[in-house]
C-alpha positions as CSV (number, residue, x, y, z in Angstrom):
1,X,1.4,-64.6,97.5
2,X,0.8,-61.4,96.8
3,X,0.5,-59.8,93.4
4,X,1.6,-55.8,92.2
5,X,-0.2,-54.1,89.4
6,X,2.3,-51.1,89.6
7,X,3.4,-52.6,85.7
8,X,-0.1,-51.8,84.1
9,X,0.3,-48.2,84.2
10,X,3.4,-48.0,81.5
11,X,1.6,-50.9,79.5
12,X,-1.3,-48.3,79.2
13,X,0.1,-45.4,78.9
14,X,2.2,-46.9,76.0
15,X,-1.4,-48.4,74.6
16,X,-3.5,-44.9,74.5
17,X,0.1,-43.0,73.0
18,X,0.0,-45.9,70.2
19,X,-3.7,-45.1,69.8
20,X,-3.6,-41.7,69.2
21,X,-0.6,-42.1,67.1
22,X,-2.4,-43.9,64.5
23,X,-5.5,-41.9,64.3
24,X,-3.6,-38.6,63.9
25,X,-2.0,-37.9,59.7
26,X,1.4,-38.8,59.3
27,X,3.9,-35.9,58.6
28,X,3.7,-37.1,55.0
29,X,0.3,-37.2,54.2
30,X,-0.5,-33.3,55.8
31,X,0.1,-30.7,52.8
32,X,2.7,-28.5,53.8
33,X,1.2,-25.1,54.5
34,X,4.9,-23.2,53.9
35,X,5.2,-24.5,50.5
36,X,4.9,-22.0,48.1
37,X,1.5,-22.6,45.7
38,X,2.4,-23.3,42.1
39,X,-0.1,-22.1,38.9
40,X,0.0,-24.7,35.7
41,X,0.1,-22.9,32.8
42,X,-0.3,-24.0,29.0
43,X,2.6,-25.2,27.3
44,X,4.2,-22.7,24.2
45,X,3.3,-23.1,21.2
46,X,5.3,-25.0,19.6
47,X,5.1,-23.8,15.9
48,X,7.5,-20.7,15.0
49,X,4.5,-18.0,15.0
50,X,3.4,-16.9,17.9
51,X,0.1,-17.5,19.5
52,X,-2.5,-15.4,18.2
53,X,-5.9,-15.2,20.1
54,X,-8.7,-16.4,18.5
55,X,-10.9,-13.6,16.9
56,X,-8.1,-10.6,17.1
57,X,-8.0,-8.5,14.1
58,X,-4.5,-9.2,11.7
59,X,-2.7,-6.3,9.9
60,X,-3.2,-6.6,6.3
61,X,0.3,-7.9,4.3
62,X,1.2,-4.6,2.4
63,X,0.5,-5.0,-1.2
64,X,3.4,-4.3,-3.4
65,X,3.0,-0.6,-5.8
66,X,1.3,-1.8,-8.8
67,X,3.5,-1.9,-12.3
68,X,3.1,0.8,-14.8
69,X,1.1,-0.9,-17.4
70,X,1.9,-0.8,-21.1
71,X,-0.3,2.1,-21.8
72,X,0.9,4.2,-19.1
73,X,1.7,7.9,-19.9
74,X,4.5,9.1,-18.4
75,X,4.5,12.6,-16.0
76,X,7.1,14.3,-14.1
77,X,8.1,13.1,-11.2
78,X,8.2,9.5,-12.5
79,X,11.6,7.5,-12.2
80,X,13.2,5.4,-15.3
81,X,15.1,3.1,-15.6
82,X,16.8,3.6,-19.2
83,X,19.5,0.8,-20.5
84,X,21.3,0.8,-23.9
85,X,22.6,-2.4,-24.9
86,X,26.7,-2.0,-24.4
87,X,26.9,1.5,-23.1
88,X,27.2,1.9,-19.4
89,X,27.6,5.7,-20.1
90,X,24.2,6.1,-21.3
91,X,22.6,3.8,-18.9
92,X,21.0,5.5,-16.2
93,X,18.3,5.7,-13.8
94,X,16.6,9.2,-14.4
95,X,13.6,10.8,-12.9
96,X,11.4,13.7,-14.8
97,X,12.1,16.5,-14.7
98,X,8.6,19.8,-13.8
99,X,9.4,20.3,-17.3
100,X,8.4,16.9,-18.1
101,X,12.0,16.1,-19.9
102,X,14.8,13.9,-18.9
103,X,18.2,14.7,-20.0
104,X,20.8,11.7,-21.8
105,X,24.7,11.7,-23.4
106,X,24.9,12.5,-26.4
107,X,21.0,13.0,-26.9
108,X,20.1,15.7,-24.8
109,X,16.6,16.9,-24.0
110,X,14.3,14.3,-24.3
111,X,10.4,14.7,-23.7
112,X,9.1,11.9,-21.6
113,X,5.8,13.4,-20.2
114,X,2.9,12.3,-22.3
115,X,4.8,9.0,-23.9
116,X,4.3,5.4,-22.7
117,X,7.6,3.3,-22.2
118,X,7.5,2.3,-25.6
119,X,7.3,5.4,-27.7
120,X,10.2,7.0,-25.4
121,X,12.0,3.7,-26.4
122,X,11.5,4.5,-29.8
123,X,12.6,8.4,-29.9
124,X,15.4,7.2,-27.8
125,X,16.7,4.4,-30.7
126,X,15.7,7.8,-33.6
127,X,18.2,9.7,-31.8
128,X,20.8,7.3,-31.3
129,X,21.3,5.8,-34.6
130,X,23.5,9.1,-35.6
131,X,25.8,6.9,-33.1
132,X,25.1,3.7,-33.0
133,X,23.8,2.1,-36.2
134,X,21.4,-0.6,-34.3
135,X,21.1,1.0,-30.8
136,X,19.4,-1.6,-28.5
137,X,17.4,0.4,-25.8
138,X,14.9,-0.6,-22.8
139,X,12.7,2.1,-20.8
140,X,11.3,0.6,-17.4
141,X,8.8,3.0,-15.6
142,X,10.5,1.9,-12.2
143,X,8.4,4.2,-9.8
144,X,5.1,6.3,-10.2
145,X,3.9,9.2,-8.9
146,X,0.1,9.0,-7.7
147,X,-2.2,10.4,-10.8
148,X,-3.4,13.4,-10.3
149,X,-6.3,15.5,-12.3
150,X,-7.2,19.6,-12.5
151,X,-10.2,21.1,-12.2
152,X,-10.7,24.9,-12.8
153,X,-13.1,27.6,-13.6
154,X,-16.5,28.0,-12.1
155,X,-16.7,25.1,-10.1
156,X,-17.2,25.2,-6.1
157,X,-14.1,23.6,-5.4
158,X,-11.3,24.1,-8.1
159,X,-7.7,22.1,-7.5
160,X,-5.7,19.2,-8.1
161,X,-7.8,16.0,-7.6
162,X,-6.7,12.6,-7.1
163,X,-7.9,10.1,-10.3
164,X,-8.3,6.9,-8.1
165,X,-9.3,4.4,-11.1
166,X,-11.7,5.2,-13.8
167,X,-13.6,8.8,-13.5
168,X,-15.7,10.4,-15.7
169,X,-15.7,13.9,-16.6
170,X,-19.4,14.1,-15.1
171,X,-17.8,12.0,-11.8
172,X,-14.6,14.9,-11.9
173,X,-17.1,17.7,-11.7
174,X,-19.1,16.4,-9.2
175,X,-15.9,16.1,-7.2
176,X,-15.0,19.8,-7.8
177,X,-18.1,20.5,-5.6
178,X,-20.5,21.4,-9.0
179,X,-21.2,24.5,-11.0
180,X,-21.0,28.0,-9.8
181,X,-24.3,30.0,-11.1
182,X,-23.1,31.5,-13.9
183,X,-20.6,28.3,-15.1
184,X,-21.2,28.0,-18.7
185,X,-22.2,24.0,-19.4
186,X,-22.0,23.5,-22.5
187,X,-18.6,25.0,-23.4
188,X,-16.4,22.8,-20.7
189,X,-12.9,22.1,-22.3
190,X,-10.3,19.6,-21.5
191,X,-7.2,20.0,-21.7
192,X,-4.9,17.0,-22.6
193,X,-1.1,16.0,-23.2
194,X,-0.9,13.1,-25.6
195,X,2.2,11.6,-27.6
196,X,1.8,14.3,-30.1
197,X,1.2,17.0,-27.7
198,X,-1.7,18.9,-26.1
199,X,-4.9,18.8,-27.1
200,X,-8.3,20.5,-26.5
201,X,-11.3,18.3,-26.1
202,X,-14.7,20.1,-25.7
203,X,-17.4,18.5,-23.2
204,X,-21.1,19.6,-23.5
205,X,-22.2,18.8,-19.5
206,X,-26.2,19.1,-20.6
207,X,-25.9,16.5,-23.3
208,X,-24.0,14.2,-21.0
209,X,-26.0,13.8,-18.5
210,X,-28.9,13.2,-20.8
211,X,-26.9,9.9,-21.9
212,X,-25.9,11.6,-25.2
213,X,-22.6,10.9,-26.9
214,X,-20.0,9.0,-25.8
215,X,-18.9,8.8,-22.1
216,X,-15.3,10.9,-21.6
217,X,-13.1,9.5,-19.1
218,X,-10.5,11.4,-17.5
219,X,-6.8,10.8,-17.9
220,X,-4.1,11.1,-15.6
221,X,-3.0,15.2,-16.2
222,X,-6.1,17.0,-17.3
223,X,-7.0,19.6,-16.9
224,X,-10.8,20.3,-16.8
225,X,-11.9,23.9,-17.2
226,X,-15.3,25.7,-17.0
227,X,-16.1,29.1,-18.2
C-alpha cells in the first residue's frame, strides 16, 4: 500500500503562519503612530481669583484720601459740603473760591480760608440767626487740596513747596536749596493766616540751629521769607 505525504505541506504551512502570528503584536497592543499626541495640563483653579504665580509682585489696594481732621485749616481750592437743618436752599456743596471765600443765600461772602470746619460752622449759625432763630448747620471738608508751603527771598531755590507731614522751618529752608550769601539769618519772617487773620512770626535761623527756643513747625499756607 502505498502512502502520499502531498497533505503535510498545508498542515505546515498553516503551523509556521500560526507561529509567526503569535509572536508578532496584535493590532491593539501597537500605539497608533497617526494619533495625534495629547499634553496633560493642571486643572483651573477652582477658587474665584485667578492663579497668581508664586513670588510675583501684587499692586498695592489704593488707600482711600485721608479725612480732614478736626484741626484742619481750610484753603482755596477745598470743597464743602455745607447743610442747614430744613433749608434745601441754603444747602450746598461749595468749593473756595482764590479769594479764599465761599458765597451763601442770604449770607453772602463768607471767609473760609484760615477756619477749621468748626469755626466756619460757627460764623455760619452768627449770620443766620437774623433768619432763623436756632439755625442748625454742619460744614464737612469733603475734598482737599494737597498742602502746599512758600519759600522766598534769598534762598537758592525759592517756590511753592509741598508740606508732606510735619516740617520744620529749619527742614523748609533746607528744601529751598539754603541761603544765598548775603541772606540775612536772623531776621527770617513767616507769614501766617490764622482764624483771626495773618500774622507775622519772626524766626532767628542761628539760634535754631543751636537748639535754642522752641522748634517752629510749618503750617499748611506759609509763607517763609528771607531778606
Amino acid at each position: 500500500m502505498k502512502i502520499s505525504i502531498t497533505t503535510s505541506f498545508p498542515i505546515l504551512f498553516l503551523l509556521s503562519t500560526g507561529a509567526a502570528l503569535a509572536q508578532a503584536p496584535s493590532a491593539a497592543s501597537r500605539p497608533n503612530e497617526s494619533a495625534p499626541r495629547t499634553t496633560a495640563y493642571p486643572a483651573a483653579p477652582t477658587s474665584d481669583r485667578a492663579a497668581q504665580p508664586s513670588g510675583s509682585p501684587t499692586a498695592p489696594a489704593p488707600r482711600p484720601a485721608a479725612a480732614a481732621t478736626a484741626d484742619y485749616r481750610i484753603v482755596p481750592g477745598d470743597k464743602l459740603n455745607i447743610q442747614v437743618y430744613k433749608d434745601t436752599q441754603l444747602s450746598q456743596a461749595l468749593q473756595v473760591r482764590p479769594d479764599g471765600k465761599i458765597t451763601l443765600p442770604l449770607v453772602g461772602d463768607v471767609r473760609a480760608e484760615g477756619r477749621t470746619a468748626t469755626e466756619l460752622r460757627d460764623s455760619l449759625v452768627e449770620s443766620l440767626k437774623e433768619y432763623n432763630n436756632n439755625p442748625v448747620v454742619t460744614v464737612i471738608v469733603t475734598e482737599t487740596v494737597p498742602p502746599v508751603f512758600y519759600v522766598m527771598g534769598e534762598v537758592n531755590a525759592p517756590g511753592t513747596l509741598p508740606l508732606k507731614g510735619q516740617i520744620s522751618v529749619v527742614q523748609a529752608l533746607a528744601m529751598a536749596g539754603g541761603f544765598k550769601d548775603f541772606a540775612k539769618k536772623k531776621d527770617i519772617m513767616i507769614q501766617r493766616k490764622g482764624a483771626t487773620g495773618a500774622t507775622t512770626l519772626k524766626f532767628n535761623y542761628n539760634d535754631a540751629i543751636k537748639g535754642s527756643g522752641q522748634v517752629v513747625y510749618v503750617q499748611p499756607g506759609d509763607t517763609i521769607i528771607v531778606p
